[in-house]
C-alpha positions, 0 to 999 in steps of 0.5 A: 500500500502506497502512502502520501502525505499532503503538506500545506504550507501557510502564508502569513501577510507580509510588512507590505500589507496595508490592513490596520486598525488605524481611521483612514488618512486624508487624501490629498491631490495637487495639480500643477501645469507647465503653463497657465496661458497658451497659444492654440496648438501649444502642448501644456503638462500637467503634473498630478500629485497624489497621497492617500490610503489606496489610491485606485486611479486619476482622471483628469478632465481637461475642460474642452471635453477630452479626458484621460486617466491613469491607474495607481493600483493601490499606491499610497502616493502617486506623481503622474503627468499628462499632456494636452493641446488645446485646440480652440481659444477660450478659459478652460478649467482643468480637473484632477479628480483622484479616487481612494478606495478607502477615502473616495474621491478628492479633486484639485482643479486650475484654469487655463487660458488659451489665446 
């Protein structure tokens, strides 16, 4: 007769794991642009700055309804920049809007002129 042993290795969670006790902290978002006047055509780049609890993602709406995002999967702090050409004239309010998983979501916005 043929005898097997089974062997099952437990996984305790490591120092990386961010379960606590602790209230979550604040989520802060910042938003920064390259410049805050610009010809038509002219690139701009904004810098998104970001500290929180689980940050999910970042959406920026740049006012002329284009959009673009990016995922932080998890971070605790996030610094991402994004680019964008205005094609018409105008004022334009750009918006940062960031999501914690833990906390919700936190914006920052900044106006933009195009001449």
């Amino acid at each position: 007769m043929k005898r097997f042993v089974l062997m099952v290795a437990l996984l305790w969670p490591t120092a990386a794991c961010r379960q606590t006790t602790e209230p979550p902290g604040d989520v802060t978002v910042t938003l920064e642009a390259s410049h805050v006047t610009a010809q038509r055509g002219d690139t701009v780049t904004f810098t998104v700055n970001a500290a929180g609890n689980n940050l999910f993602g970042v959406v920026v709406e740049f006012g002329d309804a284009s959009v673009d995002q990016y995922a932080t999967n998890g971070a605790l702090t996030a610094r991402v920049t994004f680019k964008h050409a205005y094609g018409a004239a105008g004022t334009f309010t750009v918006r940062a809007i960031v999501t914690d998983a833990i906390a919700g979501e936190r914006e920052a916005t900044k106006s933009i002129v195009v001449n």
